[in-house]
C-alpha positions in Angstrom: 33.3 -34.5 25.0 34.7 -37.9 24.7 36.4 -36.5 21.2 37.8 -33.7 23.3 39.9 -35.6 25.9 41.4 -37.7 23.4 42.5 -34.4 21.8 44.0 -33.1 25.0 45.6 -36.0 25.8 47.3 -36.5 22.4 48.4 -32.9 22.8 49.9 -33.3 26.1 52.0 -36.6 24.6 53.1 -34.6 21.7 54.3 -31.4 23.9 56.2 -33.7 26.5 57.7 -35.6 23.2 59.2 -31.8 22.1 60.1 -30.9 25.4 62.0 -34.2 26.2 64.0 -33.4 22.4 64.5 -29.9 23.5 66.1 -30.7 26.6 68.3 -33.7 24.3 69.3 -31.1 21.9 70.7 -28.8 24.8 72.8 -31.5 26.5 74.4 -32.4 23.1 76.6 -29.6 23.2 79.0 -28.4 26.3 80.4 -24.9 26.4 83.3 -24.2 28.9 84.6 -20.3 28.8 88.3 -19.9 28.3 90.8 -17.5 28.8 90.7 -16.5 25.0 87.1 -17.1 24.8 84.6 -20.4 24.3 85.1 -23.7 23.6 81.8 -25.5 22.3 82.1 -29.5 22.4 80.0 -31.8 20.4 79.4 -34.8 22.3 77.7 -36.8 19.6 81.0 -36.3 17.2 83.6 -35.1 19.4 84.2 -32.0 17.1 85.0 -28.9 19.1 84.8 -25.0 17.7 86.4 -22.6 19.5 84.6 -18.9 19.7 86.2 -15.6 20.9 85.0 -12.3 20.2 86.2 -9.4 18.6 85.0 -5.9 17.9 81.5 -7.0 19.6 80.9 -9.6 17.0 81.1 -13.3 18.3 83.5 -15.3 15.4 83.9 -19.1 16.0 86.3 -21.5 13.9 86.4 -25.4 13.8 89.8 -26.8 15.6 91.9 -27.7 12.9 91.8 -30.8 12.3 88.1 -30.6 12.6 88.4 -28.5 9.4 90.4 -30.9 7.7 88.1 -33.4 8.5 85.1 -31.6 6.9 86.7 -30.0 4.0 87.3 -33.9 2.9 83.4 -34.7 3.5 82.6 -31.8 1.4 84.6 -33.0 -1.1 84.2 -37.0 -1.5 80.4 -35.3 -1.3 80.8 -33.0 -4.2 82.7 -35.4 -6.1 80.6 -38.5 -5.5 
């Protein structure tokens, strides 16, 4: 019985740990709707994607200097 409540216990620690990330994953990003669509902000990096839709598909592109700025980690990644 003893066995048990340490069981429980551990299980309700580890489901408040997940919960507590989930919630920390959701604040991490901040949508604001536009006139031309979404804007999705990054608050850990600052990078923002923009997202409209068209033809009932949902088509989101990095701002451009965010692209810039990841096509150069890609490549001082590929090229060591």
């Amino acid at each position: 019985m003893r066995n048990f409540a340490i069981v429980i216990a551990a299980a309700s620690l580890a489901s408040g740990f997940l919960v507590a990330e989930g919630a920390k994953a959701q604040q991490r990003f901040q949508l604001e709707r536009t006139d031309q669509g979404i804007v999705r902000l990054d608050t850990e990096t600052g990078a923002i994607t923009t997202c409209t839709q068209e033809n009932n598909e949902l088509t989101c592109r990095m701002a451009p200097d965010e692209r810039a700025a990841y096509e150069t980690e890609l490549d001082l990644l590929e090229n060591g």
